[in-house]
N, C-alpha and C positions, 0 to 999 in steps of 0.2 A: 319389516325387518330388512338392514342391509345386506345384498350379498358380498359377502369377503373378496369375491373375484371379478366386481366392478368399480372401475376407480370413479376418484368423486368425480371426476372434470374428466368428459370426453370430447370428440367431434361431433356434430350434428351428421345424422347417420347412420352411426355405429350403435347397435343396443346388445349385441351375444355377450356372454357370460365370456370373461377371459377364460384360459383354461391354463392347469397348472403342470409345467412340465419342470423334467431336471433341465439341470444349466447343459449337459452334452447331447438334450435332445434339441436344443438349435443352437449351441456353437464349440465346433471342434478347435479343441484345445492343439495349436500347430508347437510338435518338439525338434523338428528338424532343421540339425544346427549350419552355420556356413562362417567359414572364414574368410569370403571372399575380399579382395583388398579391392573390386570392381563396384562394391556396396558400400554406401554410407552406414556409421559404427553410430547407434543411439545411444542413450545412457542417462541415467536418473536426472545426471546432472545440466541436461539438453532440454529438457520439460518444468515448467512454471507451475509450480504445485496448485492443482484445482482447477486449471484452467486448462489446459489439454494443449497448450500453445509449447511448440519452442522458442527456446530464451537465446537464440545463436543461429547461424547460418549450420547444417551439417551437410550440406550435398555434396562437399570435398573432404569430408571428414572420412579417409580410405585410410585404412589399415589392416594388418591379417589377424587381426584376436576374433576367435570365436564368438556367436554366441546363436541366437535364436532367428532364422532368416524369418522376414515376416513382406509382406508384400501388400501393395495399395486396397485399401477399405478392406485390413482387417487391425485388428484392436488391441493396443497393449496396455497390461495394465499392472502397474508394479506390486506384486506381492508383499516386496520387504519393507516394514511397515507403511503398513495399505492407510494407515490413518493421515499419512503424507499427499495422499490422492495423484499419483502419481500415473496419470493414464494419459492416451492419446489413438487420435480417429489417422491412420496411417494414409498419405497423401501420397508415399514415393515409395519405395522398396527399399531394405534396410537391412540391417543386423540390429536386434535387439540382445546390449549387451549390460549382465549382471540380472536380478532378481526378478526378469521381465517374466508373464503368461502373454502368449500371444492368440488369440483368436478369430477364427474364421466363421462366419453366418454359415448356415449350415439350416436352409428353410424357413431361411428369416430377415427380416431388414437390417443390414448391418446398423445403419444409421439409429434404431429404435434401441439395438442391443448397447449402442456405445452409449445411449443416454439410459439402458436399465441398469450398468452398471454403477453408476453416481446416484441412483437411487435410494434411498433410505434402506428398504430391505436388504438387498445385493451390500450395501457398505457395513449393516448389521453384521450380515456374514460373514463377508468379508475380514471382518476385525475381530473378529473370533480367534485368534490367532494363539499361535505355539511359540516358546521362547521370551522372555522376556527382556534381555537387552538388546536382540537382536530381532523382533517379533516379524513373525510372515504372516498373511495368506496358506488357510489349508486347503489343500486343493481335496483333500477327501470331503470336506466339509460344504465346500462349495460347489462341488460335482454331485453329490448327495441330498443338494436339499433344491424344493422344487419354486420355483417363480411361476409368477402370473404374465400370460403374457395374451396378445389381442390376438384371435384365431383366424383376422382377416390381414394378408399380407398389408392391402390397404393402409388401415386403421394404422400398422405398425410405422407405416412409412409417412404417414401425414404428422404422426409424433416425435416421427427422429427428425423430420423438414423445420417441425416449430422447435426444436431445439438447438436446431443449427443454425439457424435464422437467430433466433438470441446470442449462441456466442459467436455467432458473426458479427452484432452488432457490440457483441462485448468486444471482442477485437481491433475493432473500429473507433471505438469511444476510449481504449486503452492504449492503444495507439498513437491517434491525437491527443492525450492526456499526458504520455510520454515525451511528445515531440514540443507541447506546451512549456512541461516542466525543463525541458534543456534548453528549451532558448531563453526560460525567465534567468536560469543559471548561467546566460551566455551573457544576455544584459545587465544583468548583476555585476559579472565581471567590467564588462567594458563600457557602462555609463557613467562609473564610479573613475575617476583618475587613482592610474597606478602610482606606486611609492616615488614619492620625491617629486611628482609632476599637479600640475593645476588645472588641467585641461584632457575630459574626459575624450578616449578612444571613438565613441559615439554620441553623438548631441544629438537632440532634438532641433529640430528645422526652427532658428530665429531668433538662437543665441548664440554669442559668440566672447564674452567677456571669460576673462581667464575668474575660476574659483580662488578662495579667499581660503589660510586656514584660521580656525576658531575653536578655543579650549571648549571644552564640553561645555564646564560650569557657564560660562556664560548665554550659552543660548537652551539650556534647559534649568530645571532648578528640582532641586532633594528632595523627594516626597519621605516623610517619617508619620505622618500621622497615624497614631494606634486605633485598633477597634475597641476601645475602653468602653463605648456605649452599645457594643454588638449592635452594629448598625449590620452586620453580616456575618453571615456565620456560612457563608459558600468558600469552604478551603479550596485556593486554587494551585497547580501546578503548570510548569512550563512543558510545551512539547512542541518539540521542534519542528513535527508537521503540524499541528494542529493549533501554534500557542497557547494562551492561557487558558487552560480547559480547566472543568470542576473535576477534581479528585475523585469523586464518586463515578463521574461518567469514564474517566482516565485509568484507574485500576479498580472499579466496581468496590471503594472501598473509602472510607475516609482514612488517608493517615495522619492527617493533623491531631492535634493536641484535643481532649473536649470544652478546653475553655481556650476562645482564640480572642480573651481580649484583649492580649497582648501582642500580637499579630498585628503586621501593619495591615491599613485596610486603603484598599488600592480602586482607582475611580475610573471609568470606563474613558480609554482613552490616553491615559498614563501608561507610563513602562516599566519593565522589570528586569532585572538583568540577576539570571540564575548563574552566580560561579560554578558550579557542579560541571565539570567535565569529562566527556563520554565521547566515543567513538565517532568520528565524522567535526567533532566538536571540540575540538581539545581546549578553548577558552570559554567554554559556556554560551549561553544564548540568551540574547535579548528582543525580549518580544514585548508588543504593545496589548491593552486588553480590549478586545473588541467585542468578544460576544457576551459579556453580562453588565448590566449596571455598575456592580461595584463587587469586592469578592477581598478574598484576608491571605495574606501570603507570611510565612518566617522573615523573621526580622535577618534572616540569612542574606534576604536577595535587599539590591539596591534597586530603590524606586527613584523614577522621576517624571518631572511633566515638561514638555518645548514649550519654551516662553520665547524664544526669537528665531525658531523653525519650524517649517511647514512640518507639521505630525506626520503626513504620509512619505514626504522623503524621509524623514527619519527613521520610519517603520523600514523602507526599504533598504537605507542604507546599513541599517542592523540586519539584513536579510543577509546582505554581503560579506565578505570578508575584511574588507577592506579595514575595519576598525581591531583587525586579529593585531598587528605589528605595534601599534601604540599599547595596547590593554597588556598587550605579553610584556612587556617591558616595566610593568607594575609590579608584577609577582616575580619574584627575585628565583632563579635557578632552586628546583628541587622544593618550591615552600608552597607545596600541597596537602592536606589534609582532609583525612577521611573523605577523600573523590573532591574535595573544594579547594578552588584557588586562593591564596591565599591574598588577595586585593581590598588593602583598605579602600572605603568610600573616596578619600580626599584624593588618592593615586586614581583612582577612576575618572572623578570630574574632571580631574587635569589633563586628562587625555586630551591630543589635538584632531579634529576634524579638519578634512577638506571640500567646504559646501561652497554650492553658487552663491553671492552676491545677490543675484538675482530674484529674488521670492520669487517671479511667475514662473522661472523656471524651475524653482525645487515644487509649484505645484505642478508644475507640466509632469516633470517627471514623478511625481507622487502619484498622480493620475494615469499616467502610462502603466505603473508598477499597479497599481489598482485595479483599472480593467482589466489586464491582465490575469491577476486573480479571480476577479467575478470569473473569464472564460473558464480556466482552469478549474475552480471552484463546479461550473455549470456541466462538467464533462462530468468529476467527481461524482456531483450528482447522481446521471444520467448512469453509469457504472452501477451505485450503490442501489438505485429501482431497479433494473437490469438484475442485479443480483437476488435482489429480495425475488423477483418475479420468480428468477425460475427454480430457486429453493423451496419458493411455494408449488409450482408446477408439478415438480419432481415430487413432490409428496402427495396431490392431488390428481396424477395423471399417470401413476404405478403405480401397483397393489404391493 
């Protein structure tokens, strides 16, 4: 039989029976407030939800609003909807200000307490909550009900070390993933020549010919063909992190049609260009299909395939903006419709591009744009096992 107060997954070592106490018999709940303007002012809005990380510099962040003073390794952890996960392992000394608890160890390893509370059980409770459009943390509820915890300081501290070690390394890999994503968006900008000019900001080393411009229609060609023989029946949708992803893996759902023989069907490697515009996007997005065979899209979007350009700069140069100034100039002021632009096919192909002359340079730089992805791509990775790991932890290594 298992006992309820041994987790599945411990250290080599350790065999006692956790034991079960309230949450105020090891950590005192700190209420003593400071308006100091000598202390940095924290705030919901300073923390990355789930990650314990701040999103901003706050160590000059002085001002004199109240709120909860809290001081190095002890633990805050946002009340007001707690299903926001709104907590943090305190590094500097502070005001914790708005719907903060603050905590202090109190015969126990800070570091084990700050990983019980991201715990399954403790988040249970936690979200028990009073109010519903403003929902809290009860602190009757959570001072009241008992956790397991490891009777050896040891034990407690070799589990808060393996947790910190993971989002240290999350940190790390989220970090470089960040600094990745801005310099792809920096290249984007300035590999591409700005309006009106021929000759991009940055060049790859061993060209030097000025760019040529070329109407669309001539260097890709209309894909229309239908899926009349259900060659596929994977509805696909566009997403501007992820491009052509399947609808089921994209909203856990099909919303195509049940019969998509009318549906163009789209070939691994061609493009799609969704008018639907949305925030960040104001003329829609066109993406290439890379990760399935072949897949069925509304005869909404316009397809095509490069017949006298490299596919990968073209994937890139649709990454950029660079093609926003020409497409806008299709849709006439105001001729939008239920979230779609209003761009006929023939005003799209017309559009003018500014590409190299050169093919080995639009592979060079399709290739540059490329590895770069794989890296970024390899950090992503690295983040999303990183994550799975310790959501498995956390459930295998608390009671």
């Amino acid at each position: 039989m298992t006992n309820k107060n041994i987790p599945n997954v411990r250290f080599v070592g350790f065999d006692d029976v956790w034991e079960k106490k309230f949450f105020t018999d090891f950590l005192t709940r700190k209420t003593a407030s400071s308006d100091s303007a000598k202390l940095p002012k924290l705030e919901f809005e300073d923390i990355i939800s789930g990650e314990g990380r701040l999103n901003k510099d706050i160590s000059k962040k002085f001002d004199d609003r109240k709120g909860v003073e809290f001081r190095e390794k002890d633990i805050l952890f946002g009340k007001l909807r707690p299903y926001l996960k709104n907590w943090y392992y305190a590094d500097f000394p502070g005001v914790a200000l708005g719907d903060f608890w603050v905590f202090e160890a109190d015969n126990s390893d800070t570091s084990f307490d700050y990983y019980l509370i991201q715990a399954p059980h403790f988040q249970k409770v936690a979200n028990d909550t009073s109010g519903t459009k403003m929902p809290r943390s009860d602190w009757k509820t959570v001072s009241n009900t008992k956790y397991a915890i490891p009777t050896s300081i040891a034990e407690q501290s070799q589990i808060g070390s393996l947790f910190s070690t993971i989002d240290s390394l999350l940190s790390f890999y989220k970090d470089n993933l960040e600094n990745y994503q801005a310099f792809k968006k920096s290249m984007l900008s300035k590999m591409f020549p700005r309006a009106g000019q021929t000759v991009p900001e940055i060049r790859l080393d061993g060209f030097e010919s000025e760019w040529e411009k070329r109407k669309l229609n001539t260097i890709v060609e209309r894909v229309t063909r239908k899926n009349s023989e259900l060659i596929s029946e994977r509805a696909l949708t566009i997403s501007a992190q992820y491009g052509l992803v399947d609808q089921e893996d994209f909203f856990n759902k099909k919303v195509a049609s049940k019969d998509v023989s009318g549906y163009y069907l789209i070939n691994n490697g061609e493009f799609a260009y969704n008018k639907s515009y949305s925030n960040g996007y104001p003329l829609g997005t066109i993406k290439r299909l890379d990760k399935y065979k072949c897949g069925v899209l509304s005869t909404l979007y316009i397809l095509f395939r490069p017949i006298d350009v490299n596919s990968d700069f073209l994937a890139c140069y649709y990454e950029s903006n660079k093609w926003h100034k020409e497409v806008s100039m299709c849709a006439a002021e105001g001729a939008r419709n239920h979230g779609l632009l209003n761009i006929a096919p023939a005003d799209f192909f017309n559009t003018e591009l500014v590409i190299p002359r050169d093919k080995a340079e639009q592979r060079a730089i399709g290739s540059f744009f490329s590895n770069l992805d794989e890296l970024i791509s390899s950090y992503q990775t690295k983040i999303d096992e990183l994550e799975m790991l310790k959501k498995k932890l956390l459930q295998d290594m608390f009671v």
